[in-house]
C-alpha positions in Angstrom: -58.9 76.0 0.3 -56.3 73.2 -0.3 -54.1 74.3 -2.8 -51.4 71.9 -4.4 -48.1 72.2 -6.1 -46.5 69.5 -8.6 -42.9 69.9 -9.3 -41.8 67.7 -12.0 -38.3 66.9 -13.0 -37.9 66.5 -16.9 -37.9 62.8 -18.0 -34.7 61.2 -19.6 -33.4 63.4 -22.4 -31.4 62.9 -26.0 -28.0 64.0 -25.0 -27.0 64.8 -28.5 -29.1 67.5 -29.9 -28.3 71.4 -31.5 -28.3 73.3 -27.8 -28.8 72.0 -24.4 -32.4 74.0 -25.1 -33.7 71.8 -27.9 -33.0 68.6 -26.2 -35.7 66.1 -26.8 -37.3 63.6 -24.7 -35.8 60.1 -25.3 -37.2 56.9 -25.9 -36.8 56.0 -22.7 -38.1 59.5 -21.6 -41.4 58.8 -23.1 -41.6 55.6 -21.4 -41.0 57.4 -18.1 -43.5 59.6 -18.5 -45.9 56.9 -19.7 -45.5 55.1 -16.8 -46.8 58.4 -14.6 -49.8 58.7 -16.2 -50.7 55.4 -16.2 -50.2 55.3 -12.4 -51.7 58.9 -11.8 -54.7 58.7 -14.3 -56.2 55.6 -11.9 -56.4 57.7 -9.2 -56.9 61.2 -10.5 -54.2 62.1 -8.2 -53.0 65.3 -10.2 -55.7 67.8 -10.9 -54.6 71.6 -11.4 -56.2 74.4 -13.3 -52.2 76.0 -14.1 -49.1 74.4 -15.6 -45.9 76.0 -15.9 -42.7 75.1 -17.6 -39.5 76.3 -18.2 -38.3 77.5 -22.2 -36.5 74.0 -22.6 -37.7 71.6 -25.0 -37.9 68.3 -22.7 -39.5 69.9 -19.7 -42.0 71.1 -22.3 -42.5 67.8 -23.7 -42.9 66.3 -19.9 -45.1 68.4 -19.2 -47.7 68.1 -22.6 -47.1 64.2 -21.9 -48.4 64.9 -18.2 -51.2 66.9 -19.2 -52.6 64.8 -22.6 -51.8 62.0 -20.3 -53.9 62.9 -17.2 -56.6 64.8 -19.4 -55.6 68.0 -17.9 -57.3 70.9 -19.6 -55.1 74.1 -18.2 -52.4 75.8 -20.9 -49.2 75.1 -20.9 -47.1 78.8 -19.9 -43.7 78.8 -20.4 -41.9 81.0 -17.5 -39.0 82.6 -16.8 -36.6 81.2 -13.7 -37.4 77.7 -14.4 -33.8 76.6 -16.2 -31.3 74.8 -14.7 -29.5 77.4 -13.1 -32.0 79.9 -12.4 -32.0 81.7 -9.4 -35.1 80.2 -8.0 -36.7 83.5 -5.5 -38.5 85.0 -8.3 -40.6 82.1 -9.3 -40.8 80.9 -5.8 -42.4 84.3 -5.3 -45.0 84.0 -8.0 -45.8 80.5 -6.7 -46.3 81.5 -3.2 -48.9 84.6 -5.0 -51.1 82.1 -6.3 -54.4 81.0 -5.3 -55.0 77.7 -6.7 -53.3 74.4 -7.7 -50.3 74.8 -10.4 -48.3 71.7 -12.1 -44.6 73.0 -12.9 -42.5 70.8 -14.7 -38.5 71.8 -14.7 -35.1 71.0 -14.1 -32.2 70.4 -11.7 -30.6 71.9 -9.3 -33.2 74.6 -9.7 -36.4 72.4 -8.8 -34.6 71.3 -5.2 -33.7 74.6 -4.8 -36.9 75.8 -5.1 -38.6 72.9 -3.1 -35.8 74.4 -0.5 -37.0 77.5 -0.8 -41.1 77.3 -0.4 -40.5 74.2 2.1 -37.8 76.2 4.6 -37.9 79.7 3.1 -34.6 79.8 2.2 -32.3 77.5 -0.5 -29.0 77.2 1.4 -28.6 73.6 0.7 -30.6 71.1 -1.8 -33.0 69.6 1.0 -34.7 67.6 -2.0 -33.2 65.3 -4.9 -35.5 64.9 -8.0 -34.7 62.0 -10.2 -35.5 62.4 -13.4 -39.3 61.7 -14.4 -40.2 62.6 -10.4 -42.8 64.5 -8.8 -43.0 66.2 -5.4 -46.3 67.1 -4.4 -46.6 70.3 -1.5 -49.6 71.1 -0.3 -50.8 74.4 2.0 -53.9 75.9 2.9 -54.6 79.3 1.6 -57.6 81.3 2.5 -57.2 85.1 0.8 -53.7 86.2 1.2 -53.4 84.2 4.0 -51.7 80.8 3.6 -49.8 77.6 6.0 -46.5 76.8 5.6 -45.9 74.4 2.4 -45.7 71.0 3.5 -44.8 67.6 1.9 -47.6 65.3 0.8 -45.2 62.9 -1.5 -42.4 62.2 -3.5 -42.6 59.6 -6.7 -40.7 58.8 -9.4 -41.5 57.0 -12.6 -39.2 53.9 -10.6 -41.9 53.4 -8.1 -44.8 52.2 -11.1 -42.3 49.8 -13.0 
């Protein structure tokens, strides 16, 4: 079975907000995030029955854009070792576990750490950039507990649908 990941970088943010935690999407944040689901609704692009997102109010609100957006049905789960700073082997682990398809919408440097980490198997350096509002799409075959290597299908930010 094809089985695809969606790492998504938090759109543009309020920088002035009570905690770094319940920092909003901005105006121009929504826009952003507009702009992906108009370009990924045409061609049904993102599909996935699982979206995970860290406990921080903008990746939150990326990702409920995301799904409303692209008329994805699956819950939103917030989980653990998503933040900025996270260490990123736990969740790397718990991605590399699964069986289907999963959309996970986070934050910097942790997402190109991650991507580092399922890509090469190991974070040593940020081998990936995410731009605000950006998705990397990996993609591996997994039959059973068996799986390939992660590989890169694409990279696109909301820039590339202005």
């Amino acid at each position: 079975m094809l089985q695809h990941l969606y790492l998504v970088r938090h759109a543009h943010a309020e920088s002035d907000a009570p905690s770094d935690a319940l920092r909003p999407l901005s105006p121009k944040g929504h826009r952003q995030c507009d702009r992906l689901v108009k370009a990924f609704f045409r061609n049904q692009q993102i599909q996935t029955p699982a979206i995970w997102q860290s406990g921080l109010l903008r990746a939150r609100q990326t990702a409920e854009a995301l799904a409303q957006g692209l008329d994805i049905t699956a819950p939103l789960e917030q989980r653990d070792g998503l933040a900025p700073y996270d260490n990123p082997s736990d969740i790397a682990d718990r991605l590399n576990a699964l069986d289907h398809s999963c959309l996970v919408a986070g934050h910097e440097p942790n997402l190109s750490l991650l991507a580092s980490l399922l890509i090469a198997g190991h974070d040593n350096f940020q081998r990936i950039v995410f731009p605000k509002a950006s998705i990397l799409c990996l993609s591996r075959m997994k039959v059973g507990p068996q799986a390939t290597p992660w590989q890169i299908e694409w990279h696109l930010s909301h820039k590339h649908f202005k």
